[in-house]
C-alpha positions in Angstrom: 2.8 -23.7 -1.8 2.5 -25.3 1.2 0.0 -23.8 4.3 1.2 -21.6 6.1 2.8 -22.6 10.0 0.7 -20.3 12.3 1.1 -19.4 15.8 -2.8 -18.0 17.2 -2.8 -15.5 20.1 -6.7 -15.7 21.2 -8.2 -15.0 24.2 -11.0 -17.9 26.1 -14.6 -17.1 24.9 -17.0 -18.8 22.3 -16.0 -16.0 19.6 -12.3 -16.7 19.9 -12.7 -20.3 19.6 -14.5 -20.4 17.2 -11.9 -18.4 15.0 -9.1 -20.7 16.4 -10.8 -23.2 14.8 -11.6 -21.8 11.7 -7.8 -20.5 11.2 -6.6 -23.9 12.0 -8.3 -25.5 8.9 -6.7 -23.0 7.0 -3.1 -23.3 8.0 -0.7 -24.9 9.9 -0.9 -24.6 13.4 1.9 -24.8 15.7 0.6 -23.4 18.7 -2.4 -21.6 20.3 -1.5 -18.9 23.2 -4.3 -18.0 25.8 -3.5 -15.7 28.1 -4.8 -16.7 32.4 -4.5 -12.9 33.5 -2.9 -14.6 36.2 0.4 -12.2 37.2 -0.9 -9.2 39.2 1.8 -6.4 40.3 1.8 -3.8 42.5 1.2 -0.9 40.4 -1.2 -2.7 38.2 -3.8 -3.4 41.6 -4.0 -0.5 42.8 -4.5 0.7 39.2 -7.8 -1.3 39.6 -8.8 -0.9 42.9 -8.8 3.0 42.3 -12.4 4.3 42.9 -13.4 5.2 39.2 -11.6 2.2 38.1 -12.9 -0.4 40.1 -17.0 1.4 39.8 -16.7 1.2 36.1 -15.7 -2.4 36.1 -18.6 -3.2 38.8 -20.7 -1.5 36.2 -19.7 -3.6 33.3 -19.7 -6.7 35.0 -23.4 -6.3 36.1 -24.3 -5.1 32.6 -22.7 -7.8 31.2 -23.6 -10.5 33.2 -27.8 -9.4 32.0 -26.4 -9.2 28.7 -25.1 -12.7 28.8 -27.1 -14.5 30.9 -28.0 -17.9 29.5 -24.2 -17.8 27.9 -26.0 -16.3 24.7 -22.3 -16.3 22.7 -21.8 -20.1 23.1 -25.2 -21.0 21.2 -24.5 -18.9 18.3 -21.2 -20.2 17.8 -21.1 -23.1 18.7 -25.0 -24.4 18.4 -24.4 -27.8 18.9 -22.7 -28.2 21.9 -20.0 -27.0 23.7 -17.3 -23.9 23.1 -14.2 -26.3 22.6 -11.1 -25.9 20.3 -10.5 -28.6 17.9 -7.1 -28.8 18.7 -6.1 -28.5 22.5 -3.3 -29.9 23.0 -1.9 -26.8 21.0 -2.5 -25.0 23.6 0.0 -22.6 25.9 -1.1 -20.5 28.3 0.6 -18.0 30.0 0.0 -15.2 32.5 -0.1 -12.3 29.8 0.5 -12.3 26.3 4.0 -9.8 26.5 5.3 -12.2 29.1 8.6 -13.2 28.2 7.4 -17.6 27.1 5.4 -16.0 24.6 8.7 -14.3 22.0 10.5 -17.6 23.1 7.8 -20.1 21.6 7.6 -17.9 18.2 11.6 -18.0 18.3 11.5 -21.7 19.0 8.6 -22.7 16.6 9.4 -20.4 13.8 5.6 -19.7 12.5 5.3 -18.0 9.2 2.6 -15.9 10.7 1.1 -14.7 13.7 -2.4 -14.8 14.0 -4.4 -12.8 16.7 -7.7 -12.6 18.0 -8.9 -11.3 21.4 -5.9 -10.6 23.4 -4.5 -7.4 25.3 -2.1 -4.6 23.4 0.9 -6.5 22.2 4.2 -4.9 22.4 7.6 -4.8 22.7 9.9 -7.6 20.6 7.0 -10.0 19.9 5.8 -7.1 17.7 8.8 -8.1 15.4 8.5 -12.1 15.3 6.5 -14.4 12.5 8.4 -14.3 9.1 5.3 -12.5 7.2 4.3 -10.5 10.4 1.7 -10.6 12.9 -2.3 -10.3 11.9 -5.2 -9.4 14.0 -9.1 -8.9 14.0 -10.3 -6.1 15.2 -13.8 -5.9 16.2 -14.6 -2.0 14.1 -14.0 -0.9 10.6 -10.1 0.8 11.3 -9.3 3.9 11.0 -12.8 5.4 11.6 -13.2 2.9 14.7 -10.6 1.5 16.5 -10.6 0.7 20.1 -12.9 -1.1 22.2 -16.5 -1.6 21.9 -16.4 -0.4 18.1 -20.5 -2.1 17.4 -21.9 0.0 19.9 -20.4 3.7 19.0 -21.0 2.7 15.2 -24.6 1.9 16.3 -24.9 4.9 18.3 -23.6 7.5 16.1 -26.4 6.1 13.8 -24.6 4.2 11.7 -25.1 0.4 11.2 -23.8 0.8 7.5 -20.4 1.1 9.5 -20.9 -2.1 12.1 -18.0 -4.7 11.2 -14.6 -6.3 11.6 -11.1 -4.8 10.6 -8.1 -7.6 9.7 -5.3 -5.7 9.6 -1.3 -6.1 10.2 -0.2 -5.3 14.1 2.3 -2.4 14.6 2.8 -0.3 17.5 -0.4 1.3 17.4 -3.9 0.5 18.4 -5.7 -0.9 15.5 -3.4 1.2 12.9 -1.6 -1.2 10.8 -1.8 -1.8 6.9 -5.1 -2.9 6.4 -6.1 -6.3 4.7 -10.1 -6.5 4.8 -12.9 -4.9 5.8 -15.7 -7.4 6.7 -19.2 -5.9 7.0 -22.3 -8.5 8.6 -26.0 -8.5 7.4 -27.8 -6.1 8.9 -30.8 -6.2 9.7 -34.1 -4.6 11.5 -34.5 -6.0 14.8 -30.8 -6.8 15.6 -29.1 -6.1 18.7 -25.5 -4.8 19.0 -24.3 -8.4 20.0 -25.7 -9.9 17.4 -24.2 -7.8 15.1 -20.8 -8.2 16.7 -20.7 -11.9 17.0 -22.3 -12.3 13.3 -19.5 -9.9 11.9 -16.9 -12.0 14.0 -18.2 -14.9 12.2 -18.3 -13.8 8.7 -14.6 -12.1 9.4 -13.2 -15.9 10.5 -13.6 -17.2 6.9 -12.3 -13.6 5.3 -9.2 -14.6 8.0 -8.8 -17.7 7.0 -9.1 -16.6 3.6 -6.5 -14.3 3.8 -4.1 -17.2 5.4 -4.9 -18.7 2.0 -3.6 -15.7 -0.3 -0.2 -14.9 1.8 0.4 -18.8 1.2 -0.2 -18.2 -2.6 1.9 -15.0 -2.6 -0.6 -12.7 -2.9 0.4 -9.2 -1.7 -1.8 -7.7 1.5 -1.8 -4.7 2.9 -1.9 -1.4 2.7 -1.2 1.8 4.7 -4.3 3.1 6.7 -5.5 6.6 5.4 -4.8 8.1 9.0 -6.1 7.3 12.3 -9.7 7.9 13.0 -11.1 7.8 16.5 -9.8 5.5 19.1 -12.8 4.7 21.6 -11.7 3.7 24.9 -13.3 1.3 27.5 -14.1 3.8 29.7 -16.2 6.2 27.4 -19.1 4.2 27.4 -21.5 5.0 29.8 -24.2 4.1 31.5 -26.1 7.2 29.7 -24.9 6.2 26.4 -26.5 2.3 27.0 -29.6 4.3 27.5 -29.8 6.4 24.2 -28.9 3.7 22.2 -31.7 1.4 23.5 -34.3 4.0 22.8 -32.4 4.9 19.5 -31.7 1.4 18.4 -35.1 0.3 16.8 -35.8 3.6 14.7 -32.0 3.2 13.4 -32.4 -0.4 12.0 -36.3 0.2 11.2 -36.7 -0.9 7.4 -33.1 -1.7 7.2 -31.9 -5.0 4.9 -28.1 -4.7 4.6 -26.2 -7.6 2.8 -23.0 -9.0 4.7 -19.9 -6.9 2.9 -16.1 -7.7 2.3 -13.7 -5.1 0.9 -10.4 -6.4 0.4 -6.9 -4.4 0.3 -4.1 -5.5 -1.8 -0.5 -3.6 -1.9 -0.5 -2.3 -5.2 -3.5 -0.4 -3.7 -6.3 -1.9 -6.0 -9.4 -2.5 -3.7 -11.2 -5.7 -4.7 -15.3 -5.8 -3.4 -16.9 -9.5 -3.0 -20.6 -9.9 -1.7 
């Protein structure tokens, strides 16, 4: 069979380039989205400019902005120069990825698939286009972590066994749909929780790509998540959680040497393990 014709949703950073250009060796692709985060309403700025909303976001941006000085995420994906997709003139950018351009260029291109890395909730009728569906990457092992900053509550409930990526098919829910892979990283003493994000984000774009491969051949994906798990929310992470974890981090990894992990799902519920 022929590759597959994909359409990528991905947000701007190092990581989601670098997936971008590992799915488009895999596949077809027809277009790459990127959303601006230009088109602000009413309701939606005075969401952010409320008091909690706008100190936890000061917050973040300070942490974040120690965290990544140096731009620490383009050298260790793209070591040898800079974050670029191989192919831009792909690209489509619009102001959010519900906005209304986005369900016309799947209607108008017709891709096979839908592939999705790093963008906001998707909803609405985009959720029903791509003739096998709509795939993501989800940055925690779903059900048990879905949500945002799954590395860091796996780290600090104490345990790295459970650091990784989740692709899975997108429903209506947050990181629920039938699962396809789990994709565990090394782990190792001395990592940091960004390290272990971007090197499971790394080893998760071949199991992606992979899986771009098997839906081509027919293979059957997928299955039915065995409930929901926790769903960890931007805002639970605080300040005082940042500071356990840094005096926790070190004894957690001490002595630890964990090969990187795939677990693969297939429909008629078999479960396939690969090193």
């Amino acid at each position: 069979m022929s590759a597959l014709r994909i359409m990528i949703l991905c947000g701007r950073s190092a990581r989601h380039l670098h997936v971008a250009n590992v799915l488009c060796q895999a596949a077809d692709p027809v277009a790459i989205v990127q959303e601006t985060g230009g088109e602000w309403s009413l309701t939606k700025t005075l969401k952010k400019l409320r008091p909690d909303n706008l100190l936890r976001k000061v917050w973040r941006w300070l942490r974040d902005r120690r965290r990544y000085a140096g731009n620490p995420e383009a050298k260790f994906f793209f070591p040898d120069g800079s974050p670029k997709l191989d192919r831009p003139e792909l690209v489509r950018e619009v102001p959010h990825i519900n906005h209304p351009e986005v369900v016309r260029l799947a209607k108008e291109l017709q891709p096979d698939l839908i592939c999705v890395f790093g963008t906001s909730l998707i909803r609405g009728e985009l959720l029903n286009q791509g003739r096998l569906g709509i795939i993501n990457l989800h940055g925690g092992l779903s059900p048990e972590y879905r949500g945002a900053d799954c590395t860091f509550w796996a780290l600090y409930n104490g345990e790295p066994d459970k650091v990784g990526c989740t692709l899975h098919y997108i429903d209506a829910g947050i990181d629920t749909g039938r699962l396809i892979a789990h994709v565990s990283p090394a782990v190792r003493e001395g990592d940091s929780e960004l390290v272990l994000f971007w090197r499971a984000v790394q080893d998760s774009a071949q199991v992606y790509a992979e899986a771009i491969r098997r839906l081509a051949h027919g293979h059957a994906l997928g299955v039915v998540q065995p409930g929901k798990g926790r769903l960890y929310q931007v805002k639970d992470r605080g300040l005082r959680h940042e500071q356990a974890l840094a005096d926790k981090l070190p004894g957690t990894l001490a002595g630890l040497d964990l090969p990187p992990r795939v677990r693969w799902f297939v429909a008629e519920e078999r479960q396939e393990r690969a090193a």
